[in-house]
NUTOR-817696 format. One record per atom (N, C-alpha, C, O): residue in three letters; chain; atom name; x, y, z. Coordinates in nm, 2 decimals, padded with zeros to 4 digits. Layout:
res, chain, atom, c1, c2, c3
ALA, A, CA, X, Y, Z
...
***
This chain:
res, chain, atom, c1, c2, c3
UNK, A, N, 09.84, 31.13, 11.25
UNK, A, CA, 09.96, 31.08, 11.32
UNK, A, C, 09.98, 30.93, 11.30
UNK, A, O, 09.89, 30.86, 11.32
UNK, A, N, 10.08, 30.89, 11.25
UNK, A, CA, 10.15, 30.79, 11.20
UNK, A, C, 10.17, 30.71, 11.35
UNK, A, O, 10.21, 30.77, 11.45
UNK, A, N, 10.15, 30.58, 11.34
UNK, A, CA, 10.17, 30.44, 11.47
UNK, A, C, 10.36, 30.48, 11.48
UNK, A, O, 10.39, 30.57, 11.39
UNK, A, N, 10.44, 30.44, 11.54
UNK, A, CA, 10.56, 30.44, 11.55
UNK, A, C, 10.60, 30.25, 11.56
UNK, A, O, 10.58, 30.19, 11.66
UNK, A, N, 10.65, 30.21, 11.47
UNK, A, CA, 10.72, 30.09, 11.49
UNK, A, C, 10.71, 30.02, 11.53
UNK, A, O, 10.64, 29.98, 11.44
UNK, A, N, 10.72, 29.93, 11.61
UNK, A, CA, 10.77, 29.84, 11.73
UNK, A, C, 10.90, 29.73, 11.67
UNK, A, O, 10.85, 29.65, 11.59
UNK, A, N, 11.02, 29.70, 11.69
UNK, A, CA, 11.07, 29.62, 11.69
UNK, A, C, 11.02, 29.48, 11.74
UNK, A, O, 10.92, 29.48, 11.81
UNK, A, N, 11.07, 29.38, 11.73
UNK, A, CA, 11.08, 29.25, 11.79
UNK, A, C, 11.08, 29.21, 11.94
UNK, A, O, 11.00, 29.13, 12.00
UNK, A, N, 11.18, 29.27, 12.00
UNK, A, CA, 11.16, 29.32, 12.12
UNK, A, C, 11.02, 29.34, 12.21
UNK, A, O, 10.94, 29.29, 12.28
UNK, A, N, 11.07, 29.50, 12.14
UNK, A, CA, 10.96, 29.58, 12.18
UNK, A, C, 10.81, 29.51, 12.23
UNK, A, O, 10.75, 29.51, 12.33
UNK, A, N, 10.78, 29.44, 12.06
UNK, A, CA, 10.65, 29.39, 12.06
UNK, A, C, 10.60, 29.29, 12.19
UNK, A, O, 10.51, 29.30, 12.27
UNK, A, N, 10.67, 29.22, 12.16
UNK, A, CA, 10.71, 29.12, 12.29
UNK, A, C, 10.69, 29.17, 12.39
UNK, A, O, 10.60, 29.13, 12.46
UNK, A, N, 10.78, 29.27, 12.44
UNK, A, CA, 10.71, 29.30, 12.60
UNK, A, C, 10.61, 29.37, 12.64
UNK, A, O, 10.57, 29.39, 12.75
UNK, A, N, 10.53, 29.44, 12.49
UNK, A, CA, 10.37, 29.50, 12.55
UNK, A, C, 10.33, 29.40, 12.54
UNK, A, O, 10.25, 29.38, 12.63
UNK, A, N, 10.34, 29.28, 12.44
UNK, A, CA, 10.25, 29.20, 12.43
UNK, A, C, 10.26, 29.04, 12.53
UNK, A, O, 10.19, 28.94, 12.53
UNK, A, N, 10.35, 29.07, 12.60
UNK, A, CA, 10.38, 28.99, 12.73
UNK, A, C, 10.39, 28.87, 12.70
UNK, A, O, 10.32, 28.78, 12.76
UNK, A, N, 10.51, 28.83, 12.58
UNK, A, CA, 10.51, 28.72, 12.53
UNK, A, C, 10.66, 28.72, 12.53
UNK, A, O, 10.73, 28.80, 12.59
UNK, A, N, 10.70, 28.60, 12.46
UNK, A, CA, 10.86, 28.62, 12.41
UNK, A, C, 10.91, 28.70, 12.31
UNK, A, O, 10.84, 28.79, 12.28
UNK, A, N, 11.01, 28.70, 12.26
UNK, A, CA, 11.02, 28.70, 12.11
UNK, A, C, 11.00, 28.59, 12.02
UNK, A, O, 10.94, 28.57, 11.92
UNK, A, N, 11.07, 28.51, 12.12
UNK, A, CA, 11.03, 28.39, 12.04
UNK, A, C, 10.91, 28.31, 11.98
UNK, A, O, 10.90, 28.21, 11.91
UNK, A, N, 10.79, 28.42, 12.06
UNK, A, CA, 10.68, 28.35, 12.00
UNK, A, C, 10.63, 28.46, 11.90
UNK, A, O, 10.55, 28.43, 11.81
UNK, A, N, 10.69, 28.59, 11.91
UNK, A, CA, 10.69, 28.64, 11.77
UNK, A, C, 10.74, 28.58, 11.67
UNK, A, O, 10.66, 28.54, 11.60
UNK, A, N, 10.84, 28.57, 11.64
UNK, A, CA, 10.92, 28.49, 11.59
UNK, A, C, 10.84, 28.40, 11.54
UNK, A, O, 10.83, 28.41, 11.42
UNK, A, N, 10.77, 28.28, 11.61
UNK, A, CA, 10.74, 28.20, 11.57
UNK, A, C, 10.55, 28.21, 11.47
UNK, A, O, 10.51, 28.17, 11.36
UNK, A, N, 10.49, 28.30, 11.58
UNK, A, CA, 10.39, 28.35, 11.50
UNK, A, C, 10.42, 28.41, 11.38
UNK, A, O, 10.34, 28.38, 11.29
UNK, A, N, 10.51, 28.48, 11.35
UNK, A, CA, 10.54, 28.51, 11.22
UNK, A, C, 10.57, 28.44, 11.13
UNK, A, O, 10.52, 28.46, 11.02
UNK, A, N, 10.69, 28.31, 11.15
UNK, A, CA, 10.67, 28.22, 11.07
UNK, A, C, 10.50, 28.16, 11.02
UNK, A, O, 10.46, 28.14, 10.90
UNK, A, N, 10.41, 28.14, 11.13
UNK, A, CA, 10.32, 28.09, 11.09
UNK, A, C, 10.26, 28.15, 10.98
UNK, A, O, 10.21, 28.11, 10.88
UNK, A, N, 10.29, 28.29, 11.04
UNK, A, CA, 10.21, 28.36, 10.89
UNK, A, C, 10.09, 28.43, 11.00
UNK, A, O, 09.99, 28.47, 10.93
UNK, A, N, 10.07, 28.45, 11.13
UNK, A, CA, 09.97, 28.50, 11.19
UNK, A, C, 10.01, 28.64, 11.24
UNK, A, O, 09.92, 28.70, 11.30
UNK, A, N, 10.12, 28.69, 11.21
UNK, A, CA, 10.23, 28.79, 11.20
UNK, A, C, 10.27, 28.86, 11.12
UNK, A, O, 10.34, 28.78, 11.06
UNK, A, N, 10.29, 28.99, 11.05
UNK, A, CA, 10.34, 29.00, 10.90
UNK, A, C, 10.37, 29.14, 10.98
UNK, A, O, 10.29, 29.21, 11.05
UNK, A, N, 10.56, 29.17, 10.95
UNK, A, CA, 10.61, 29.22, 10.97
UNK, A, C, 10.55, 29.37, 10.85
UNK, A, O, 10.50, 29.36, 10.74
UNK, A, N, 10.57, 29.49, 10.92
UNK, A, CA, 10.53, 29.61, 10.87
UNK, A, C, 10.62, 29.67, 10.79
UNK, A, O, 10.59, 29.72, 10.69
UNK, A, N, 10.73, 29.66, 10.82
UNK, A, CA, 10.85, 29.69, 10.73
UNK, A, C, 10.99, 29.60, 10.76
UNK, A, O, 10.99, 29.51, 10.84
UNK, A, N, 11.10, 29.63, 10.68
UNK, A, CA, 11.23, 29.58, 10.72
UNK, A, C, 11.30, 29.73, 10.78
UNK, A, O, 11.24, 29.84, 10.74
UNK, A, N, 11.42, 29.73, 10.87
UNK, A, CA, 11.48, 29.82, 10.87
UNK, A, C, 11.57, 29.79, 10.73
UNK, A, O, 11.55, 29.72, 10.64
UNK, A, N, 11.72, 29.90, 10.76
UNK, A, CA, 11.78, 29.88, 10.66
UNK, A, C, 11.90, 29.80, 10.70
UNK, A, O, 12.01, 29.80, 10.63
UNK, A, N, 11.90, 29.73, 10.81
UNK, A, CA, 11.97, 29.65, 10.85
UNK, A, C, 11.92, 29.54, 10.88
UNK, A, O, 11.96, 29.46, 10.96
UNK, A, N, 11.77, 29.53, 10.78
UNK, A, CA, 11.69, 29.39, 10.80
UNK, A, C, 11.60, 29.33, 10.93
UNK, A, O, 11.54, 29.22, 10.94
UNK, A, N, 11.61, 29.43, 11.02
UNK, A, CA, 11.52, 29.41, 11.14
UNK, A, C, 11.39, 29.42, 11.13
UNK, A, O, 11.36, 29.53, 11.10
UNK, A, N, 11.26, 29.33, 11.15
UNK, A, CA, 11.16, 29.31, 11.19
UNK, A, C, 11.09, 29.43, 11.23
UNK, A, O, 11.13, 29.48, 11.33
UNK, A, N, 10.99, 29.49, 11.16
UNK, A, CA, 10.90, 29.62, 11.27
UNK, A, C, 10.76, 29.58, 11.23
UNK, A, O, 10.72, 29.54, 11.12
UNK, A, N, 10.68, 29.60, 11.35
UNK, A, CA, 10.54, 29.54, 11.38
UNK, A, C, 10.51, 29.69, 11.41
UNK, A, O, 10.58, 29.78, 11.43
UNK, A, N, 10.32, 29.69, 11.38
UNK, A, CA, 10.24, 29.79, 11.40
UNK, A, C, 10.24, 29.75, 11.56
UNK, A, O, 10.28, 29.64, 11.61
UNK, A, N, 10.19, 29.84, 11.63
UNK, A, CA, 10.15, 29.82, 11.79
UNK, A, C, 10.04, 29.74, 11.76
UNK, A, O, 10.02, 29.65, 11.83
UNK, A, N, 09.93, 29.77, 11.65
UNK, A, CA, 09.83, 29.71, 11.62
UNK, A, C, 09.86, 29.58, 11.64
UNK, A, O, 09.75, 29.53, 11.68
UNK, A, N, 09.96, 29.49, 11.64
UNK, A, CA, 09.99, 29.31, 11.62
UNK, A, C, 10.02, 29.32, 11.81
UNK, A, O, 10.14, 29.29, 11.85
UNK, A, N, 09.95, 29.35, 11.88
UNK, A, CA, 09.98, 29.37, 12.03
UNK, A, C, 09.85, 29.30, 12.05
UNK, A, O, 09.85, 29.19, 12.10
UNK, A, N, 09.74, 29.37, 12.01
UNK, A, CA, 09.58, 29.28, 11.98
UNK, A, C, 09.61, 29.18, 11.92
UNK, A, O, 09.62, 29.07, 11.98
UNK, A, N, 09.64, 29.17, 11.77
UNK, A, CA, 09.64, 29.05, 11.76
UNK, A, C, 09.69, 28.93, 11.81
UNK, A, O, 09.63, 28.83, 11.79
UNK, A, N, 09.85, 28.95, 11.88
UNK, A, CA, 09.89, 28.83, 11.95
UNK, A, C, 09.78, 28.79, 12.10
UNK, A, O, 09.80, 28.69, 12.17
UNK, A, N, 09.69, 28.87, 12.13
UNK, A, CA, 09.62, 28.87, 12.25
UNK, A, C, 09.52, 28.80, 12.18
UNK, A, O, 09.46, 28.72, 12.26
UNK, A, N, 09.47, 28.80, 12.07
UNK, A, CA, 09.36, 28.74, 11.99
UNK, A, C, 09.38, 28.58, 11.94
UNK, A, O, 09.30, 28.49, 11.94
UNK, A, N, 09.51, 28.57, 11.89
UNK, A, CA, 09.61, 28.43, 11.90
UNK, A, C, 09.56, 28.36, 12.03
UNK, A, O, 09.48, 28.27, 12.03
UNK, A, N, 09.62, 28.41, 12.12
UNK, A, CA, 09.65, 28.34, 12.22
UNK, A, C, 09.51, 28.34, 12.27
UNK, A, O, 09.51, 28.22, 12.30
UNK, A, N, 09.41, 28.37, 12.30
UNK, A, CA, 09.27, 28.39, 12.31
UNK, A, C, 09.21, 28.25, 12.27
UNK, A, O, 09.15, 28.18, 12.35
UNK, A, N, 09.22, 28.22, 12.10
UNK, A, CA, 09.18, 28.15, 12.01
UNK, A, C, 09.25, 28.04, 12.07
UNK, A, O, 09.17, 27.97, 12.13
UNK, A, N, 09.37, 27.99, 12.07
UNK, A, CA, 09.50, 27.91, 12.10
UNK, A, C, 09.40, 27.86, 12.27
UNK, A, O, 09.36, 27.75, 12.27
UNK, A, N, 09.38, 27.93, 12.36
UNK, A, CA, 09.33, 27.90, 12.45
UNK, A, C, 09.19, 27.82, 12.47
UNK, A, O, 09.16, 27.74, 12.56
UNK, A, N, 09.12, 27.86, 12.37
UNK, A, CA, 08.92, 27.76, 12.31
UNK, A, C, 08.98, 27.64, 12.25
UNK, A, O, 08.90, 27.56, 12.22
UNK, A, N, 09.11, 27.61, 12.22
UNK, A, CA, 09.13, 27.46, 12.15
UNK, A, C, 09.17, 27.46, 12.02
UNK, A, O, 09.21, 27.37, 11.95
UNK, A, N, 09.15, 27.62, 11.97
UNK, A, CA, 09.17, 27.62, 11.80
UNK, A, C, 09.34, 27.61, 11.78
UNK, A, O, 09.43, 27.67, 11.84
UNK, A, N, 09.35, 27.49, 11.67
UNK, A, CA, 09.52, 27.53, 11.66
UNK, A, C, 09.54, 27.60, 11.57
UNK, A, O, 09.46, 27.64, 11.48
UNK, A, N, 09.73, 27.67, 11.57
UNK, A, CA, 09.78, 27.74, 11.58
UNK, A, C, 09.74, 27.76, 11.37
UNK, A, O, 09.69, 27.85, 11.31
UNK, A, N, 09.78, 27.67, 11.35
UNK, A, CA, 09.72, 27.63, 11.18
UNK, A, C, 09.62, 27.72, 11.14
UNK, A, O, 09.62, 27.80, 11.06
UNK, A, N, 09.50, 27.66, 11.24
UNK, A, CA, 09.39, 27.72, 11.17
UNK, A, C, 09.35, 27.86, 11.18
UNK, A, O, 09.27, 27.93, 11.11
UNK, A, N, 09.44, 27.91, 11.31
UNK, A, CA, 09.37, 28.06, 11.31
UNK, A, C, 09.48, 28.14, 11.23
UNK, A, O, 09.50, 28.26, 11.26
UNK, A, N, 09.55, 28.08, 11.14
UNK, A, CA, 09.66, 28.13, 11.04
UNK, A, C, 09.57, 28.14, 10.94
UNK, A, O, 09.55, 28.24, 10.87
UNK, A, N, 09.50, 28.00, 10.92
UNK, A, CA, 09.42, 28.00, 10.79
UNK, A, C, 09.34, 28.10, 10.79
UNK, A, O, 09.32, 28.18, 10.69
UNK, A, N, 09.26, 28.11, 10.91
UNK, A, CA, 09.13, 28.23, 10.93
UNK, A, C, 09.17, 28.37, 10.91
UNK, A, O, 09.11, 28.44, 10.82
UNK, A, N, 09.30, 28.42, 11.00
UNK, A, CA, 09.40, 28.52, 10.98
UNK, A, C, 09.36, 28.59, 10.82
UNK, A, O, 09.30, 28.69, 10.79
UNK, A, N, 09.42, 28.47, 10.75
UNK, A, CA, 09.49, 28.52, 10.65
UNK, A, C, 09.40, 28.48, 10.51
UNK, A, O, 09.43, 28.52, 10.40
UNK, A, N, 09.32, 28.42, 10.55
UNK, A, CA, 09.18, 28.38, 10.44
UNK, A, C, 09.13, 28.52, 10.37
UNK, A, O, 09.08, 28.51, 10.25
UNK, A, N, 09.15, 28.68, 10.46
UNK, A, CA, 09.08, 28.74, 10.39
UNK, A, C, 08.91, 28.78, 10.48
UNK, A, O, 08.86, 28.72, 10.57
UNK, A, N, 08.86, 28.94, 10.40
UNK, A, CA, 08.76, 28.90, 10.46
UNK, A, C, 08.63, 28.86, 10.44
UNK, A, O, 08.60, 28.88, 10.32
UNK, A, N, 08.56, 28.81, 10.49
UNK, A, CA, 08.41, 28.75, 10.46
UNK, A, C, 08.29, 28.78, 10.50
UNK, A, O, 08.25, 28.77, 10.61
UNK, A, N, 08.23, 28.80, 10.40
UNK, A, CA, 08.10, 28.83, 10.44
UNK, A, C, 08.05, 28.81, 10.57
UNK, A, O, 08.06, 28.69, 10.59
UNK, A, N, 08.00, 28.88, 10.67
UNK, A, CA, 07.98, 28.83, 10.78
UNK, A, C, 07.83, 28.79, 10.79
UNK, A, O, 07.82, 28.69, 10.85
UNK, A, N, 07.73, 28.83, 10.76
UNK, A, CA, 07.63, 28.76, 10.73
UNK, A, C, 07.63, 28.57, 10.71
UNK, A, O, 07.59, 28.48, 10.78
UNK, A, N, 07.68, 28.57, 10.60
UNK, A, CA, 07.73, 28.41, 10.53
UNK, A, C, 07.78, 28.37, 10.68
UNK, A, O, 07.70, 28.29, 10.73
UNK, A, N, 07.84, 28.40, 10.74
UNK, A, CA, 07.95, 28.31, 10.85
UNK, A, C, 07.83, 28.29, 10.96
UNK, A, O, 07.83, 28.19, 11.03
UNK, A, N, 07.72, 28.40, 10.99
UNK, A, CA, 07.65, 28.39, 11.11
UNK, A, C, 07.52, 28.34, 11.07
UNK, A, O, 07.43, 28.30, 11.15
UNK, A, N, 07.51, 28.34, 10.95
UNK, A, CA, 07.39, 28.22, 10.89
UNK, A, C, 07.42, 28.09, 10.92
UNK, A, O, 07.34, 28.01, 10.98
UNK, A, N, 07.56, 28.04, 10.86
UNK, A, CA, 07.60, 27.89, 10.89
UNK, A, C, 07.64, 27.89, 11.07
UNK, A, O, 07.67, 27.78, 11.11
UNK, A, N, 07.64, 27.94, 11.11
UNK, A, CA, 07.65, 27.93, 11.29
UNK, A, C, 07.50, 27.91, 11.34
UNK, A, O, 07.46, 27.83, 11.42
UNK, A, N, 07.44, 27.98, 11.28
UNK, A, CA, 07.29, 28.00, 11.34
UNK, A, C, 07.25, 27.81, 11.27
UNK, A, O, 07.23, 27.71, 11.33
UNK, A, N, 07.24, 27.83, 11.14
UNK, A, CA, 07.25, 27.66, 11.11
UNK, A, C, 07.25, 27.58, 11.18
UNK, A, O, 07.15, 27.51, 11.23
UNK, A, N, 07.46, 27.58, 11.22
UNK, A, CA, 07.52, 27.48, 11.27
UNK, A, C, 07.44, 27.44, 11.46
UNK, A, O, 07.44, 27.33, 11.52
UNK, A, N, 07.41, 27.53, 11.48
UNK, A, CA, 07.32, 27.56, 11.62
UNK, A, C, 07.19, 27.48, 11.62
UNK, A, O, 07.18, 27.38, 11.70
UNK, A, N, 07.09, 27.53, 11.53
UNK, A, CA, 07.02, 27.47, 11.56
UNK, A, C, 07.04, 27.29, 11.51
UNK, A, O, 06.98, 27.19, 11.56
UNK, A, N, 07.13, 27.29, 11.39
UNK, A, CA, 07.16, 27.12, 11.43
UNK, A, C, 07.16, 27.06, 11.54
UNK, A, O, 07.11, 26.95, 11.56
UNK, A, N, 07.24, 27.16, 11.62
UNK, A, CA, 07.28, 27.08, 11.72
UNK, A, C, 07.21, 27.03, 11.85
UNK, A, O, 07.23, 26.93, 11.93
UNK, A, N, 07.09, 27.18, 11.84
UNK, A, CA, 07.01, 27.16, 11.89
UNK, A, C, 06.90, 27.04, 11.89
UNK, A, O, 06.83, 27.01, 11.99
UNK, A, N, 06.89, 27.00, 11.75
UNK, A, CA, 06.78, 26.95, 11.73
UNK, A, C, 06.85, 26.75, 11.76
UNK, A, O, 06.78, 26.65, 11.79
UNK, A, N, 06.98, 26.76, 11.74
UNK, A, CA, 07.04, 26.62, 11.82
UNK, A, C, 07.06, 26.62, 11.95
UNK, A, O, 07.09, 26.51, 12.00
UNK, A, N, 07.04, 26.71, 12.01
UNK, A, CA, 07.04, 26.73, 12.16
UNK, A, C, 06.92, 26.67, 12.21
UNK, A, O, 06.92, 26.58, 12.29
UNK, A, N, 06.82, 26.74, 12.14
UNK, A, CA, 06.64, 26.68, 12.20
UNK, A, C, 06.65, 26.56, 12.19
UNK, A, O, 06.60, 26.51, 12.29
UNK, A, N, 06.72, 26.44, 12.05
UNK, A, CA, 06.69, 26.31, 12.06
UNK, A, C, 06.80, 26.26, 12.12
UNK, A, O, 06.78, 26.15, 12.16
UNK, A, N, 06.88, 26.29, 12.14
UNK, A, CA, 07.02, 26.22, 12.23
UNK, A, C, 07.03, 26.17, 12.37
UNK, A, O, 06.99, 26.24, 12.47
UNK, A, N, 07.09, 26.01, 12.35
UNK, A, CA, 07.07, 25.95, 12.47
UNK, A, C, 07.13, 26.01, 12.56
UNK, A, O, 07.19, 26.10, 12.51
UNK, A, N, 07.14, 26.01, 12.70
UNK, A, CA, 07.19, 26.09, 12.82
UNK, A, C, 07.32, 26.09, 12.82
UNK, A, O, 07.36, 26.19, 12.87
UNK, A, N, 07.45, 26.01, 12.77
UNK, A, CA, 07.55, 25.99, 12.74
UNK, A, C, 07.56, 26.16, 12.61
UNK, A, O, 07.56, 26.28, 12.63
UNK, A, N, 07.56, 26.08, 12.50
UNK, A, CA, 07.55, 26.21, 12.40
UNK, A, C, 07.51, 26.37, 12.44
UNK, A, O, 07.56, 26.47, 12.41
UNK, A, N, 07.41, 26.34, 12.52
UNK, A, CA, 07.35, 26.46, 12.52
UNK, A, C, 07.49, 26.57, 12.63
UNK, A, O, 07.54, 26.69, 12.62
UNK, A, N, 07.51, 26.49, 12.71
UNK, A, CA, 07.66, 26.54, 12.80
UNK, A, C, 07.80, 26.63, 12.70
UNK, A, O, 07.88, 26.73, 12.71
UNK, A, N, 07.77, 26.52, 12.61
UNK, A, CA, 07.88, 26.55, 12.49
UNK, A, C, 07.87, 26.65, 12.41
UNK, A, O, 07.97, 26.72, 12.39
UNK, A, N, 07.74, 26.67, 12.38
UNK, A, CA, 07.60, 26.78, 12.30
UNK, A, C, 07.67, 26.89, 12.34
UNK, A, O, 07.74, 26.97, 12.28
UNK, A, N, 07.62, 26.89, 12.51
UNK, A, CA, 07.62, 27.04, 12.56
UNK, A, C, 07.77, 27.09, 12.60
UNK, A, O, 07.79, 27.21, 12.60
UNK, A, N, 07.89, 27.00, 12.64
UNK, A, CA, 07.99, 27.07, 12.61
UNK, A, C, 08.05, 27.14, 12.47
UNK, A, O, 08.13, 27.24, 12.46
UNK, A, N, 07.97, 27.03, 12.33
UNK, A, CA, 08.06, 27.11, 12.24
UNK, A, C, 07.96, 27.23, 12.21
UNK, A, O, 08.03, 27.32, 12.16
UNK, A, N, 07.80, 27.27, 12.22
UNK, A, CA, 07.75, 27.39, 12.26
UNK, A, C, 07.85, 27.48, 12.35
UNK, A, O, 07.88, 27.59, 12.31
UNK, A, N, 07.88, 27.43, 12.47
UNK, A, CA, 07.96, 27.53, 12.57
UNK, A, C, 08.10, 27.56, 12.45
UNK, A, O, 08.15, 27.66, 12.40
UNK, A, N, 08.11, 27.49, 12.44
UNK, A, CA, 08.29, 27.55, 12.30
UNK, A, C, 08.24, 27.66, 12.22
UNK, A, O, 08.28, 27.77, 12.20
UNK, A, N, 08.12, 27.58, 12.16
UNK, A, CA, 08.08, 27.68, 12.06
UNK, A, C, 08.08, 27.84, 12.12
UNK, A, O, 08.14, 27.94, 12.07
UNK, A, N, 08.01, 27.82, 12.22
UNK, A, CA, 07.96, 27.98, 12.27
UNK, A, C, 08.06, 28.05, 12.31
UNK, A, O, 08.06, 28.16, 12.27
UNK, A, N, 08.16, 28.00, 12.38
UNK, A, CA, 08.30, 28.05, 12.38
UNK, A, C, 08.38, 28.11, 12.28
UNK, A, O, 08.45, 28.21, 12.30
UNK, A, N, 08.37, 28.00, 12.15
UNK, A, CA, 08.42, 28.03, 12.04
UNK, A, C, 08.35, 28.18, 11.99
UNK, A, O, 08.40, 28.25, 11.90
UNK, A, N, 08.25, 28.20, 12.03
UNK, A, CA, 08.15, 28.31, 11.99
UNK, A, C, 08.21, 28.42, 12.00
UNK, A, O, 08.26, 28.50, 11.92
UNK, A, N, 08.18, 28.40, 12.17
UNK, A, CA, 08.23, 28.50, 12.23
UNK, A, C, 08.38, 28.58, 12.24
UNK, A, O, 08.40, 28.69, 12.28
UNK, A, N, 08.46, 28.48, 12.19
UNK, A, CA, 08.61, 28.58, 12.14
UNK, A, C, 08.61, 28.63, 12.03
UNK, A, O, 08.70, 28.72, 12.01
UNK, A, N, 08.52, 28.59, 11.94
UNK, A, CA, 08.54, 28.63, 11.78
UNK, A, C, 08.46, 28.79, 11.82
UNK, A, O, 08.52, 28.90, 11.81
UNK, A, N, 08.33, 28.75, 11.88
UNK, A, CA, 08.30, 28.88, 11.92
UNK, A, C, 08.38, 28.96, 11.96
UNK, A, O, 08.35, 29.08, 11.96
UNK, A, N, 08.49, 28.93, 12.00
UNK, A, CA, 08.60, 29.03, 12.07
UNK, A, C, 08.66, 29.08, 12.00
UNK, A, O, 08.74, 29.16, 12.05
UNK, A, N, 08.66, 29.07, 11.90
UNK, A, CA, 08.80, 29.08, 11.80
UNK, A, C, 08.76, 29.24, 11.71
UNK, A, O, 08.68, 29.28, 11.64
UNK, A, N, 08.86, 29.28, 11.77
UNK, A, CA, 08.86, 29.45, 11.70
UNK, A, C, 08.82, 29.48, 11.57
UNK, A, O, 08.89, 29.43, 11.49
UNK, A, N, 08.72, 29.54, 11.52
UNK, A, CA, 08.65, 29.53, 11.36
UNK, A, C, 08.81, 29.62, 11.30
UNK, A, O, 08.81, 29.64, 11.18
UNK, A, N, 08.88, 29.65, 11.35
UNK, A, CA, 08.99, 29.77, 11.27
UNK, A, C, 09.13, 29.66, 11.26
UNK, A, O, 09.22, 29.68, 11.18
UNK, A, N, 09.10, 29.55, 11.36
UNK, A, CA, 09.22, 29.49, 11.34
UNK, A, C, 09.30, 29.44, 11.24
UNK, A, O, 09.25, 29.34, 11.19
UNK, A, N, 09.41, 29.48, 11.18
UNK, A, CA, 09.45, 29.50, 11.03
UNK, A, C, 09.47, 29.31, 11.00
UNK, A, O, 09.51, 29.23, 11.08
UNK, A, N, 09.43, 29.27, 10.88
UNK, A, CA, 09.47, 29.14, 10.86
UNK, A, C, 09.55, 29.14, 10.71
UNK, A, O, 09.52, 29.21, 10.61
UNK, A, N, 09.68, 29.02, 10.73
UNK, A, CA, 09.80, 29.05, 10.67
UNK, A, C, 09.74, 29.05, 10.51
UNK, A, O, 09.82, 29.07, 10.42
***
């Protein structure tokens, strides 16, 4: 059984946003329309209902709108490689934490708290989610 369409519209109001920020997600390129009608209209998978929820998720931890275009649309990656350099970047951070004056060390643990956040959405992210 084949997804059915979604117009511009449409998308928008499952996904409880504007059009306009369809619209605009699309320009970024975090959006990629599924077909044209033949009167040139915009049709989205329901599937891009997650993803604008995944946008805005990301958009919410501080990431801009840029970079989760780049990430989007980079392709996929070894996921190993990515959770090697996290586990890395972690224990760096850890290991400046132990020597960091009590100022720093404040600084330390919120960008730890970011990180783990940042984790924890990626964790969320649908392994089926189609990328453009």
């Amino acid at each position: 059984m084949t997804d059915v369409l979604l117009k511009i519209g449409e998308l928008a109001a499952r996904a409880q946003v504007s059009p306009r920020t369809v619209d605009y997600y699309t320009t970024l390129g975090l959006l990629t329309p599924a077909k044209r009608t033949a009167g040139n209209y915009r049709l989205y998978h329901p599937t891009d209902v997650d993803r604008i929820h995944l946008v805005q998720r990301l958009e919410v931890q501080g990431v801009p709108l840029e970079e989760i275009s780049t990430a989007l649309t980079a392709g996929r990656t070894d996921i190993t490689e990515i959770m090697e350099r996290i586990d890395e970047d972690l224990r760096t951070l850890q290991a400046a934490a132990e020597t960091a004056s009590p100022e720093m060390h404040g600084l330390l643990a919120a960008i730890a708290t970011r990180i783990h956040s940042l984790i924890t959405v990626a964790l969320q992210i649908p392994p089926d989610l189609p990328l453009p």
